[in-house]
PDB file of the backbone (N, CA, C, O) and the ligand in Angstrom, with CONECT records:
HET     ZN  A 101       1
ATOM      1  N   UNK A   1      89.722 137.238 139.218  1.00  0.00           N
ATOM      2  CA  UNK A   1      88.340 137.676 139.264  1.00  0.00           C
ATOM      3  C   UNK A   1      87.689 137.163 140.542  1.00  0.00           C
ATOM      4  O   UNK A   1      87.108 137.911 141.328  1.00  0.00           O
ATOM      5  N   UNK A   2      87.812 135.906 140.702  1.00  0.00           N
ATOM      6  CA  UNK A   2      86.854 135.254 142.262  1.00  0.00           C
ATOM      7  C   UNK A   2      88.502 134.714 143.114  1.00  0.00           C
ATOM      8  O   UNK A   2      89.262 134.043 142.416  1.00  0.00           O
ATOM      9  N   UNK A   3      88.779 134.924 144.034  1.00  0.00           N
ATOM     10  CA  UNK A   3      89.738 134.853 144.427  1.00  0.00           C
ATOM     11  C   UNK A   3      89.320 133.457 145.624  1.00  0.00           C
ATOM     12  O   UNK A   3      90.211 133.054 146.371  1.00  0.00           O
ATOM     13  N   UNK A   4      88.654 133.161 145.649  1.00  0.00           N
ATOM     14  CA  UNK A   4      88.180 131.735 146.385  1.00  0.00           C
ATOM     15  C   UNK A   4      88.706 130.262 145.357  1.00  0.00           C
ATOM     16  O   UNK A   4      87.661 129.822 144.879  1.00  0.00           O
ATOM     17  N   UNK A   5      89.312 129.822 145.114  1.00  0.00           N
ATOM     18  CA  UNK A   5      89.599 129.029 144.601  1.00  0.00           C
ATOM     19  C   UNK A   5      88.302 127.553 144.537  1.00  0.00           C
ATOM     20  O   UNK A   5      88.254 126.758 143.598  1.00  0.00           O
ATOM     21  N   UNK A   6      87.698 127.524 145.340  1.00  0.00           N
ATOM     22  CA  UNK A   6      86.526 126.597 145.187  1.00  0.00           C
ATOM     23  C   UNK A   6      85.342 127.266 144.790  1.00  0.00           C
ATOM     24  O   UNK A   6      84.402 126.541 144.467  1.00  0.00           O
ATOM     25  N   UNK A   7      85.160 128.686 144.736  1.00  0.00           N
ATOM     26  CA  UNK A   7      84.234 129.042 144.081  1.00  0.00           C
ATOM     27  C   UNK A   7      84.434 129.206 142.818  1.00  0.00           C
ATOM     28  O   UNK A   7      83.690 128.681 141.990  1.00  0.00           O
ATOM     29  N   UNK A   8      85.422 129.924 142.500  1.00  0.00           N
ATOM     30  CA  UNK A   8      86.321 130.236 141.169  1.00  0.00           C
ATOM     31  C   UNK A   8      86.008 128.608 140.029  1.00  0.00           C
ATOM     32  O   UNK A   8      85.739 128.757 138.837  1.00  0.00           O
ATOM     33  N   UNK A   9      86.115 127.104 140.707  1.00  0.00           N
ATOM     34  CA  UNK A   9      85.870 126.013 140.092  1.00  0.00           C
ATOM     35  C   UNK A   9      84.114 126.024 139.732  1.00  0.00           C
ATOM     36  O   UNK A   9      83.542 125.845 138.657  1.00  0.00           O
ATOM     37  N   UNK A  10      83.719 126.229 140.716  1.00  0.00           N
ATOM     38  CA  UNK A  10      82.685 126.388 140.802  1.00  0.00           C
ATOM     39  C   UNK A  10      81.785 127.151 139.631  1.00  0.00           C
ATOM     40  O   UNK A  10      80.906 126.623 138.949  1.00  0.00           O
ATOM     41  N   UNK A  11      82.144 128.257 139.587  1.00  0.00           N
ATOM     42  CA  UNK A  11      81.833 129.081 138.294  1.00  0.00           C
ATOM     43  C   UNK A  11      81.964 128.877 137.338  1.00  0.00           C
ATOM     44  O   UNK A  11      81.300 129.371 136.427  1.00  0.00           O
ATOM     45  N   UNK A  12      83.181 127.796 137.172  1.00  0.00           N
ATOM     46  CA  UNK A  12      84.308 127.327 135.736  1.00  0.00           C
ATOM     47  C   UNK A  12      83.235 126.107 135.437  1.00  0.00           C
ATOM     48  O   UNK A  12      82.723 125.905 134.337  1.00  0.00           O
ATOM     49  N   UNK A  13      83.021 125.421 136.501  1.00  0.00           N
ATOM     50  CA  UNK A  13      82.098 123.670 136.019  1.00  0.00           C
ATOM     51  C   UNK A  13      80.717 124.374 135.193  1.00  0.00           C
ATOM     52  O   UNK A  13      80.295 124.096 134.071  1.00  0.00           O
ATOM     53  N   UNK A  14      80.211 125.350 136.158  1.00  0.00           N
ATOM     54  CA  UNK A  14      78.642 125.943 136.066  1.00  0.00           C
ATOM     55  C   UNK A  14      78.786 126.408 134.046  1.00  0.00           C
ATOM     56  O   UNK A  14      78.111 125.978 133.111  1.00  0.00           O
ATOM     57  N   UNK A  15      79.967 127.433 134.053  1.00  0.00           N
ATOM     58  CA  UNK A  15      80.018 127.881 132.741  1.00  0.00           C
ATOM     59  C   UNK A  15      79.998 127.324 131.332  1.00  0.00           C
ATOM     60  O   UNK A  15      79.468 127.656 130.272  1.00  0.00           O
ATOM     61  N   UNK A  16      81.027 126.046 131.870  1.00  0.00           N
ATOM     62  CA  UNK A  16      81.168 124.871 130.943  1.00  0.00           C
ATOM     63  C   UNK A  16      79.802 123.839 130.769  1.00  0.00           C
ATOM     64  O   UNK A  16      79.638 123.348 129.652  1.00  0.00           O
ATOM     65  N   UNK A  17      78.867 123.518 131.805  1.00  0.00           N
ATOM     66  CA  UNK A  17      77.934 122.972 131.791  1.00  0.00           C
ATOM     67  C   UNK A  17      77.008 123.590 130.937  1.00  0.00           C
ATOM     68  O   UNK A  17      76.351 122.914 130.145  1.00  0.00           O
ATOM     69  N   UNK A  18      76.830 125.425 131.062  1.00  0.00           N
ATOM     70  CA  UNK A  18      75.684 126.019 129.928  1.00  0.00           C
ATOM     71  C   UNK A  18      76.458 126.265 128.788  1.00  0.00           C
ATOM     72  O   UNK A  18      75.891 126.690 127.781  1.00  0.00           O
ATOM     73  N   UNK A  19      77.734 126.054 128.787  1.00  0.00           N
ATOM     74  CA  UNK A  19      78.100 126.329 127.391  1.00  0.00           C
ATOM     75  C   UNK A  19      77.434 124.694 126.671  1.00  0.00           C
ATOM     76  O   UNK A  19      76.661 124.680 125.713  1.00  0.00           O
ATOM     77  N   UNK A  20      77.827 123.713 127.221  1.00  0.00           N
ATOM     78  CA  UNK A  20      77.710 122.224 126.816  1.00  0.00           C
ATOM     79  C   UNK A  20      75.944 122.218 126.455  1.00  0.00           C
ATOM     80  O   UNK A  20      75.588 122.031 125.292  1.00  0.00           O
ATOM     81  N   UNK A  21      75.132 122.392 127.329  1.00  0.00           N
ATOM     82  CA  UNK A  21      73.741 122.745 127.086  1.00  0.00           C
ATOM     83  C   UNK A  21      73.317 123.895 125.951  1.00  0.00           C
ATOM     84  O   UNK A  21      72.171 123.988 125.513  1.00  0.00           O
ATOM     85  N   UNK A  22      74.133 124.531 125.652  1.00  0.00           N
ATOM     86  CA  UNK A  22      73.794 125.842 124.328  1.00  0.00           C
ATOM     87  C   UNK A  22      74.266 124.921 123.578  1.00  0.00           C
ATOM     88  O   UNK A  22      73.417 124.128 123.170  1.00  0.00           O
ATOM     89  N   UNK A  23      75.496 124.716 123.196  1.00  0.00           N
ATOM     90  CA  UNK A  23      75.917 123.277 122.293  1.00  0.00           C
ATOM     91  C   UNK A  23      74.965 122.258 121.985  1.00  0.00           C
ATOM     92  O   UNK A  23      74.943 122.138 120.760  1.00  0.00           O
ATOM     93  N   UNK A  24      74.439 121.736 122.348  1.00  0.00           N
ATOM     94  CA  UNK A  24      72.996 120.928 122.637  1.00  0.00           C
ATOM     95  C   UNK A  24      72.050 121.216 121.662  1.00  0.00           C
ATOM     96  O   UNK A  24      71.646 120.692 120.623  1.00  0.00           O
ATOM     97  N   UNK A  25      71.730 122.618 122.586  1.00  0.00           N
ATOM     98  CA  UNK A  25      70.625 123.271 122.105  1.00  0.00           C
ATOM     99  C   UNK A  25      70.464 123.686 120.583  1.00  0.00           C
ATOM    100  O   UNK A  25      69.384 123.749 119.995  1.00  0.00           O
ATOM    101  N   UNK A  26      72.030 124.029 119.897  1.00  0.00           N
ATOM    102  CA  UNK A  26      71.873 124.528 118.790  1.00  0.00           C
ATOM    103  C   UNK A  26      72.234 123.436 117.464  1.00  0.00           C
ATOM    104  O   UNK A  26      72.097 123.413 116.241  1.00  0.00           O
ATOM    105  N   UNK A  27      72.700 122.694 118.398  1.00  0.00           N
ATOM    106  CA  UNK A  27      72.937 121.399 117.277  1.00  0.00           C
ATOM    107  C   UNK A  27      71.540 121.308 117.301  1.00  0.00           C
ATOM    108  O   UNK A  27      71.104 121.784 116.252  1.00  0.00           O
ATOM    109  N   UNK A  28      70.412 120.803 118.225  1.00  0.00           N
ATOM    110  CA  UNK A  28      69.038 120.557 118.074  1.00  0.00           C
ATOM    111  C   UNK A  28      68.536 121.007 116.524  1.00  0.00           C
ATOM    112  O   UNK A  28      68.196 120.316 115.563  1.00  0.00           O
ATOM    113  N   UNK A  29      68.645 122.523 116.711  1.00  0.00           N
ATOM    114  CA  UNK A  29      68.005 123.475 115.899  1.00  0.00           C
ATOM    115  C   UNK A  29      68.583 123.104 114.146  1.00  0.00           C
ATOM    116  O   UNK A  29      67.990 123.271 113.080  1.00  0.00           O
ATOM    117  N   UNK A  30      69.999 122.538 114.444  1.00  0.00           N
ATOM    118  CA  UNK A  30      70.327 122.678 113.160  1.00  0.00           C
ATOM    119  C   UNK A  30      70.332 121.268 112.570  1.00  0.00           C
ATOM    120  O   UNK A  30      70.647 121.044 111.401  1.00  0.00           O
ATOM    121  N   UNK A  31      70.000 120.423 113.365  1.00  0.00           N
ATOM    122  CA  UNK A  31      70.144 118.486 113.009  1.00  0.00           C
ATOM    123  C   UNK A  31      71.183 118.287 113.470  1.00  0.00           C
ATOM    124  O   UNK A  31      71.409 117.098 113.246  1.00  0.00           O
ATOM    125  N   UNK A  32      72.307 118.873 114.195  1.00  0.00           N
ATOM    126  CA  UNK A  32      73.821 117.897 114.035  1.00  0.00           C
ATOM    127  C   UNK A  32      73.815 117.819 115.360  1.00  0.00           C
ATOM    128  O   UNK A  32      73.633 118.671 116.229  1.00  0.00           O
ATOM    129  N   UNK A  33      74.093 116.404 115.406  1.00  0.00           N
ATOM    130  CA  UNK A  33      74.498 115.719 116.915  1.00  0.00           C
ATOM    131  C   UNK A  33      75.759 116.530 117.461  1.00  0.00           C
ATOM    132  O   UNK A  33      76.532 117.234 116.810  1.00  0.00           O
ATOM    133  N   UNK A  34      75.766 116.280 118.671  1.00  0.00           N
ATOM    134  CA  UNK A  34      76.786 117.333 119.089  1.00  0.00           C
ATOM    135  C   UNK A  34      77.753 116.479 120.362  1.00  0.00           C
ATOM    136  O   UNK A  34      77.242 116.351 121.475  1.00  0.00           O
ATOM    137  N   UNK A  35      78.975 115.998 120.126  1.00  0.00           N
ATOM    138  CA  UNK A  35      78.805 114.856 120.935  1.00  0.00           C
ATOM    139  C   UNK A  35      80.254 115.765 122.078  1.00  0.00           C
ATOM    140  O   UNK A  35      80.802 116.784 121.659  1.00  0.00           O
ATOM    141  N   UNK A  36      80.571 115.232 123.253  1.00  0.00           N
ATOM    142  CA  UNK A  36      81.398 116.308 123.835  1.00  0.00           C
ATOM    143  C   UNK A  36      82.716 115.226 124.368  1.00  0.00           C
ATOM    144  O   UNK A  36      82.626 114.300 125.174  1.00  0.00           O
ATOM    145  N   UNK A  37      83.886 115.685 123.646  1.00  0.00           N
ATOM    146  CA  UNK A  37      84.855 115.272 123.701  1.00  0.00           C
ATOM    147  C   UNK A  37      86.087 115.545 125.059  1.00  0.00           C
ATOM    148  O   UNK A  37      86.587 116.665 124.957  1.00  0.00           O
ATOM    149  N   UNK A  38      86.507 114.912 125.990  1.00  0.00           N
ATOM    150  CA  UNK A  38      87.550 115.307 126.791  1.00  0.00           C
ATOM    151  C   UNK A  38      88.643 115.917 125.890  1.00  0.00           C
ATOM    152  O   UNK A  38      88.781 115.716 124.684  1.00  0.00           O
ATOM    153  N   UNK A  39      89.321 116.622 126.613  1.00  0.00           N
ATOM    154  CA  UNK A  39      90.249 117.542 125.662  1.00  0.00           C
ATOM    155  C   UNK A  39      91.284 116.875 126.003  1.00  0.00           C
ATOM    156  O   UNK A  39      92.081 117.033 125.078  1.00  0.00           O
ATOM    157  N   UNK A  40      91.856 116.059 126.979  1.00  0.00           N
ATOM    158  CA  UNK A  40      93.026 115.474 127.284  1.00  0.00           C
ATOM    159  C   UNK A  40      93.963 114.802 126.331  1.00  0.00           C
ATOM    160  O   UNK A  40      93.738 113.780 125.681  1.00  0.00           O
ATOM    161  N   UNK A  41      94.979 115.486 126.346  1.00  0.00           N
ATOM    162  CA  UNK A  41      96.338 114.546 125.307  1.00  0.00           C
ATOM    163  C   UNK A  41      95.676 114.983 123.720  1.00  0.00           C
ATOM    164  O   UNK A  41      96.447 114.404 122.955  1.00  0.00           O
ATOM    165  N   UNK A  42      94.889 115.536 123.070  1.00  0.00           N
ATOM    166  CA  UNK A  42      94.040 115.570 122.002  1.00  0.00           C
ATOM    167  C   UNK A  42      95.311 116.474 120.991  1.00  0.00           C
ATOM    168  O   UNK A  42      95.568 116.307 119.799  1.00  0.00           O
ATOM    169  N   UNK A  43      95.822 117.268 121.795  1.00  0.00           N
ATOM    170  CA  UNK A  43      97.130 118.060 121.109  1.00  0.00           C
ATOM    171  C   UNK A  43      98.579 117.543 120.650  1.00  0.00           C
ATOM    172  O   UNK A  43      99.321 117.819 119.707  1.00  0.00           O
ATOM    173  N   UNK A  44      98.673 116.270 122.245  1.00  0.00           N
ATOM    174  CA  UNK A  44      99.894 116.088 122.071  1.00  0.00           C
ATOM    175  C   UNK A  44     100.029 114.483 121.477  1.00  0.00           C
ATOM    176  O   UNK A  44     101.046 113.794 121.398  1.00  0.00           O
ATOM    177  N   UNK A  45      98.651 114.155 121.099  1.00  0.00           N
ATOM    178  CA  UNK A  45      98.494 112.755 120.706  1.00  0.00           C
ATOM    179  C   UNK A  45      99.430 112.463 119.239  1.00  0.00           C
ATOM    180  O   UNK A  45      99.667 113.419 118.501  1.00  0.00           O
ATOM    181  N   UNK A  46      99.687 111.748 119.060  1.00  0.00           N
ATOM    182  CA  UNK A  46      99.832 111.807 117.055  1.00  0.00           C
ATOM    183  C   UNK A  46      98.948 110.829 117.022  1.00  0.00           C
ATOM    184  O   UNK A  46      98.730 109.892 117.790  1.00  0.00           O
ATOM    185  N   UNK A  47      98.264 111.317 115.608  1.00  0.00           N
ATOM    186  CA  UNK A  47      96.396 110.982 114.522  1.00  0.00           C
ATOM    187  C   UNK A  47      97.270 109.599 114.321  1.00  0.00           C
ATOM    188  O   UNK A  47      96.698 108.509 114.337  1.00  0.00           O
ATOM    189  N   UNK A  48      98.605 109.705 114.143  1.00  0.00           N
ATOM    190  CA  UNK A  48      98.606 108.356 113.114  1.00  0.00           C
ATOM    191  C   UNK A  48      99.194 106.659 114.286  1.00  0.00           C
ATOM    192  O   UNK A  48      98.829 105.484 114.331  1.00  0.00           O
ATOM    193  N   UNK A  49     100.017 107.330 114.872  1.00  0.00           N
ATOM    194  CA  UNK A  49     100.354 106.347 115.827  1.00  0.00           C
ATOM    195  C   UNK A  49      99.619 105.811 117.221  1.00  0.00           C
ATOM    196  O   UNK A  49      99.401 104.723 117.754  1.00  0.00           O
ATOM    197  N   UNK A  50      99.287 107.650 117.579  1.00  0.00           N
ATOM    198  CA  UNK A  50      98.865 107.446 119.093  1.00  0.00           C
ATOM    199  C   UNK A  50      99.649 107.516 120.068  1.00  0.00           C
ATOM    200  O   UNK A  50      99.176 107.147 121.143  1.00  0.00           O
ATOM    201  N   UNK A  51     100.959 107.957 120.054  1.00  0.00           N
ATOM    202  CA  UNK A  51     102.409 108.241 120.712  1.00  0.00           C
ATOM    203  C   UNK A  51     102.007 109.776 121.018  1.00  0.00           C
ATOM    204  O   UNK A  51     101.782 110.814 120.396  1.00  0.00           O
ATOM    205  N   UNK A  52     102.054 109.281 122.403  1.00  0.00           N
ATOM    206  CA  UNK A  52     101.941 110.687 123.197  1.00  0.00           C
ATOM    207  C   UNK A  52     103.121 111.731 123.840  1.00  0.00           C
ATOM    208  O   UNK A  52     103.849 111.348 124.755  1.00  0.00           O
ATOM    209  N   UNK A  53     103.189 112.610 123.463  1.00  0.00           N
ATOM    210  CA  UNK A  53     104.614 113.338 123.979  1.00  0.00           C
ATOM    211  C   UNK A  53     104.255 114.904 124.256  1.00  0.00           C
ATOM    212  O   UNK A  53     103.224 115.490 123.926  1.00  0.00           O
ATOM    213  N   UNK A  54     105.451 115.453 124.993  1.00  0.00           N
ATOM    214  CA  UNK A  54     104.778 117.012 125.211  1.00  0.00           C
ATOM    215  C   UNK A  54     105.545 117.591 124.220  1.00  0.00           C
ATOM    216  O   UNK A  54     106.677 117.363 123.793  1.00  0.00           O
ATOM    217  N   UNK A  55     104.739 118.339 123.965  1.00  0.00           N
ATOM    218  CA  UNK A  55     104.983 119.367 122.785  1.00  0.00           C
ATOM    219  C   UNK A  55     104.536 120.970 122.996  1.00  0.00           C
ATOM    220  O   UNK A  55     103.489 121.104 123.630  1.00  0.00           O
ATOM    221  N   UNK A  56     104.969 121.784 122.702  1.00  0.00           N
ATOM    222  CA  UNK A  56     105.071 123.433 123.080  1.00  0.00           C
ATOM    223  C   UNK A  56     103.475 123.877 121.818  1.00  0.00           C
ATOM    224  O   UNK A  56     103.304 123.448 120.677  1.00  0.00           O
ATOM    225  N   UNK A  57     102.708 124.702 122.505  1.00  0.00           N
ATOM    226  CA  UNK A  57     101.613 125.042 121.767  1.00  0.00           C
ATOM    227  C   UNK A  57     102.156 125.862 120.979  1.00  0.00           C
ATOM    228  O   UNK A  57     101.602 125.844 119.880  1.00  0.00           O
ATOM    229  N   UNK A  58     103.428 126.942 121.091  1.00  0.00           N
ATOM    230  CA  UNK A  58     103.498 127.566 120.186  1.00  0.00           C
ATOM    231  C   UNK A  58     104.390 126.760 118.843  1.00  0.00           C
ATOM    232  O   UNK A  58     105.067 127.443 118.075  1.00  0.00           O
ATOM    233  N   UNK A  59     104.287 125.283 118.693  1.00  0.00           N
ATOM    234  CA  UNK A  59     104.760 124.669 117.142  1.00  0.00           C
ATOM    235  C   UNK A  59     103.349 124.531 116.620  1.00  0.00           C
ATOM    236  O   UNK A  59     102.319 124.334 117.266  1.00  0.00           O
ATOM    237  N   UNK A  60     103.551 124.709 115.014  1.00  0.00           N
ATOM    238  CA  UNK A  60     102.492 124.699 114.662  1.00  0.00           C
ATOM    239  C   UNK A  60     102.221 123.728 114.227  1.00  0.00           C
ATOM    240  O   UNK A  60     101.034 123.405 114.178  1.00  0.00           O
ATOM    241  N   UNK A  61     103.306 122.823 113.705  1.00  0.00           N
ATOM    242  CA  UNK A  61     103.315 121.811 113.258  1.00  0.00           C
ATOM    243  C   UNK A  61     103.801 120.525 114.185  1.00  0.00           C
ATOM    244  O   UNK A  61     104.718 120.594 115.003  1.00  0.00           O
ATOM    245  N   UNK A  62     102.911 119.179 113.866  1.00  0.00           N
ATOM    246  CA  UNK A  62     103.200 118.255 114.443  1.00  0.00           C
ATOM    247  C   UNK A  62     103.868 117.273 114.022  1.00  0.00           C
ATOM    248  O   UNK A  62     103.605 116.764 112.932  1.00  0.00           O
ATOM    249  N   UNK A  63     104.894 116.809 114.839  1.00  0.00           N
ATOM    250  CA  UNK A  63     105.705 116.041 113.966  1.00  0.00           C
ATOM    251  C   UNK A  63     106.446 115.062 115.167  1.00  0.00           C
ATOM    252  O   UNK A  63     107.026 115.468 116.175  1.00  0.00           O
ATOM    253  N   UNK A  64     106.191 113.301 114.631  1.00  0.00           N
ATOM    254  CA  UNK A  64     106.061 112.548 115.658  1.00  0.00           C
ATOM    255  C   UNK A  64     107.460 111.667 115.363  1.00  0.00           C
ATOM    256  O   UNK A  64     107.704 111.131 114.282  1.00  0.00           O
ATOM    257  N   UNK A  65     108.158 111.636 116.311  1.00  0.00           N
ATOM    258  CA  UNK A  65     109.543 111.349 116.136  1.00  0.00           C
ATOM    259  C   UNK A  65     109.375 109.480 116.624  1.00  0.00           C
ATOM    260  O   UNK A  65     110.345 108.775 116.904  1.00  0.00           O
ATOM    261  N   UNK A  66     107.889 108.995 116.619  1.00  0.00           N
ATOM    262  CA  UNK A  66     107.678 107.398 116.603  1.00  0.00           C
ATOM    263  C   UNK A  66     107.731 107.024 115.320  1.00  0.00           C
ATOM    264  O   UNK A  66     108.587 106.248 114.895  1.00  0.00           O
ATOM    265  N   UNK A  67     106.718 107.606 114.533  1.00  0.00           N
ATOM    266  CA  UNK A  67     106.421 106.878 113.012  1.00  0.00           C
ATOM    267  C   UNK A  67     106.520 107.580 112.172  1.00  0.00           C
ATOM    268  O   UNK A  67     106.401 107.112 111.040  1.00  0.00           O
ATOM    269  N   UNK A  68     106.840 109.331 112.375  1.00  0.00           N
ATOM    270  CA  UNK A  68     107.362 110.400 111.667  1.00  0.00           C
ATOM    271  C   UNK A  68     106.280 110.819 110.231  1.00  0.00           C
ATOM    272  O   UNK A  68     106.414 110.907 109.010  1.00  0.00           O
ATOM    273  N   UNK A  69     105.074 111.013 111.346  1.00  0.00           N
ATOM    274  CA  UNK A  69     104.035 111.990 110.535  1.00  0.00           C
ATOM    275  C   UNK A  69     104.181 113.256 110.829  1.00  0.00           C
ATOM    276  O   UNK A  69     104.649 113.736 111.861  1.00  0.00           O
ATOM    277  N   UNK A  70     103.811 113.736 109.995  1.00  0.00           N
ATOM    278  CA  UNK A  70     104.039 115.398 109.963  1.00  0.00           C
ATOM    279  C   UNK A  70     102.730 115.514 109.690  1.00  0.00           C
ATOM    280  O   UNK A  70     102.044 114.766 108.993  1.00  0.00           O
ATOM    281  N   UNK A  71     102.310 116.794 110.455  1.00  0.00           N
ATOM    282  CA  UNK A  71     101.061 117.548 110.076  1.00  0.00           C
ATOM    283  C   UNK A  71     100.603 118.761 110.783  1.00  0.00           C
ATOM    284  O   UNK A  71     101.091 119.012 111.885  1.00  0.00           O
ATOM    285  N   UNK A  72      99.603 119.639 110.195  1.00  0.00           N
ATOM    286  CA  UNK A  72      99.250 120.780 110.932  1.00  0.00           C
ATOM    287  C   UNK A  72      99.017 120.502 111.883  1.00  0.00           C
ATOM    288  O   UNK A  72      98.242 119.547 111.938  1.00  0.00           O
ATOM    289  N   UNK A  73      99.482 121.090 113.225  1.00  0.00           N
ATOM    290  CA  UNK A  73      98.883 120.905 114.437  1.00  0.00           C
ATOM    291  C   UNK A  73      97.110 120.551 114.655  1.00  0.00           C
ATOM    292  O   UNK A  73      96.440 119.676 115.204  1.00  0.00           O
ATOM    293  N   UNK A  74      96.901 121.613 113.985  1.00  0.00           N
ATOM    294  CA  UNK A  74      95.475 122.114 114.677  1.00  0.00           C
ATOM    295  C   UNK A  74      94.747 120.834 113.859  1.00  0.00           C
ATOM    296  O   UNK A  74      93.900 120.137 114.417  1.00  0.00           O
ATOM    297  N   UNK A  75      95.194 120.598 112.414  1.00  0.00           N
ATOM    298  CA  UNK A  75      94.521 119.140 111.638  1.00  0.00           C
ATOM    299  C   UNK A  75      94.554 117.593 112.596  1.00  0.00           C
ATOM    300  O   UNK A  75      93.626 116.802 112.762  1.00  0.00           O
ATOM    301  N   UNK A  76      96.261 117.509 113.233  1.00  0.00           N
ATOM    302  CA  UNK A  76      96.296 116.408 114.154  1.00  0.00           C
ATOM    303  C   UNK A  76      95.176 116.472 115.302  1.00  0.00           C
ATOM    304  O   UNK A  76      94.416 115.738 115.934  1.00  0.00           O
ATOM    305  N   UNK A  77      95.502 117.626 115.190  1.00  0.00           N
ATOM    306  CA  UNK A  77      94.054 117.818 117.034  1.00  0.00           C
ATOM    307  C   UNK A  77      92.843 117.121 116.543  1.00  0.00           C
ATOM    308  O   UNK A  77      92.405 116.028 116.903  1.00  0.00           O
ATOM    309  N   UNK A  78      92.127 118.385 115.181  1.00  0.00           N
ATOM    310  CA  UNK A  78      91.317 118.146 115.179  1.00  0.00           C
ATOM    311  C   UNK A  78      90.837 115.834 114.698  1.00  0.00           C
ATOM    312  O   UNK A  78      89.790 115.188 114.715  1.00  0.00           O
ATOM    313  N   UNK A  79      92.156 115.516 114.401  1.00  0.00           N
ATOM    314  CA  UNK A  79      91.527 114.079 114.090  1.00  0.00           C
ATOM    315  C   UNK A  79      91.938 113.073 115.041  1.00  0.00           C
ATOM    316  O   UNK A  79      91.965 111.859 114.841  1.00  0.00           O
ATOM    317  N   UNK A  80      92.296 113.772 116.228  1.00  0.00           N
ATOM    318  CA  UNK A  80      91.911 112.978 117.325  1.00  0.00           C
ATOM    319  C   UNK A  80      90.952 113.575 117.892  1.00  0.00           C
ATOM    320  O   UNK A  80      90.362 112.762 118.603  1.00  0.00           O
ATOM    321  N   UNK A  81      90.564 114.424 117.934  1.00  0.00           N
ATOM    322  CA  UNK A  81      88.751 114.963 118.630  1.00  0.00           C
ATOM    323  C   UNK A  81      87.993 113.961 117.805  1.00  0.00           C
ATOM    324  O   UNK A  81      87.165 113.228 118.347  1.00  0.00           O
ATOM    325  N   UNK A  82      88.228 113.904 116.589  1.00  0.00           N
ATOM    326  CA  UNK A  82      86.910 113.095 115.638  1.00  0.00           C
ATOM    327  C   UNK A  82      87.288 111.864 116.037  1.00  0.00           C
ATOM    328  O   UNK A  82      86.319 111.309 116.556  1.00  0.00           O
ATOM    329  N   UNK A  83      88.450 111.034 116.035  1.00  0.00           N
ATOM    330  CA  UNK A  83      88.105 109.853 116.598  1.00  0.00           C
ATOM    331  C   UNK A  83      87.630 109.685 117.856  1.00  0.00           C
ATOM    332  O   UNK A  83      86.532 109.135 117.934  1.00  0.00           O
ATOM    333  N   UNK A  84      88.144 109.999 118.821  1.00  0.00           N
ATOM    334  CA  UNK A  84      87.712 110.050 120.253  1.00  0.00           C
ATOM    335  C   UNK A  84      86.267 110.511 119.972  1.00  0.00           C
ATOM    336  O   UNK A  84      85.677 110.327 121.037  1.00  0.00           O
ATOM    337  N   UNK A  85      85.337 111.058 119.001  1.00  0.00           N
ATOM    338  CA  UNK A  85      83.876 111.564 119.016  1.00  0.00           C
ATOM    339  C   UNK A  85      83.258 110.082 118.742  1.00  0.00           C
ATOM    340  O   UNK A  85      82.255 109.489 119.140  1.00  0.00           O
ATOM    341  N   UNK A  86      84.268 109.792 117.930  1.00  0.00           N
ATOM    342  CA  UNK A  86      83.759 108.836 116.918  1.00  0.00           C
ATOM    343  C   UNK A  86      83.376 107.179 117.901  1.00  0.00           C
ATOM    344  O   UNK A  86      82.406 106.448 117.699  1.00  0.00           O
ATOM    345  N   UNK A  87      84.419 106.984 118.880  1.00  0.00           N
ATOM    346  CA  UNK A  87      84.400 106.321 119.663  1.00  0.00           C
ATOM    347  C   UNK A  87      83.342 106.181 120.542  1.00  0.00           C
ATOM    348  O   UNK A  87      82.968 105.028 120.758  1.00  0.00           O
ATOM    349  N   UNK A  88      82.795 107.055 121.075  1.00  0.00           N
ATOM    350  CA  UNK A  88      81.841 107.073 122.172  1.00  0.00           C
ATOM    351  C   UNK A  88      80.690 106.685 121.803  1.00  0.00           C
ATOM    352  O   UNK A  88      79.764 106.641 122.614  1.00  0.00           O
TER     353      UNK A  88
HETATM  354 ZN    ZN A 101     103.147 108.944 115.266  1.00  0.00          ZN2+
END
């Protein structure tokens, strides 16, 4: 689409900034704090250990060959977003 590579970022920071500000805005409206999490390692983390490894997005399931939890992917994600929320 923008073939400038520093504008192209440019557009990407700007987009993410009013998405983060609508986020804001609508938690306002509804009471819920809205707190904004780095996305880094959040997939390939395991909830229970914290043993980080790469893993293919298309498994659905997570399964950690340190302490050998198993779980829905998208459940592991989501409970390292909540701690890492939870942290800040
Ligand atoms: Zn683990």
């Amino acid at each position: 689409m923008v073939k400038n590579h520093h504008l192209a970022k440019s557009i990407s920071d700007t987009a993410q900034l009013r998405f983060c500000q609508w986020l804001e805005y609508v938690g306002k409206i509804f009471g819920v704090t809205v707190i904004a999490v780095a996305p880094d390692y959040t997939f390939r983390e395991c909830s229970s250990s914290g043993e980080i490894r790469k893993q293919s997005r298309d498994l659905r399931a997570h399964r950690c060959f340190h302490c050998g939890y198993v779980e829905e992917r998208d459940v592991n994600t989501n409970k390292n977003i909540l701690r890492a929320a939870l942290c800040q």
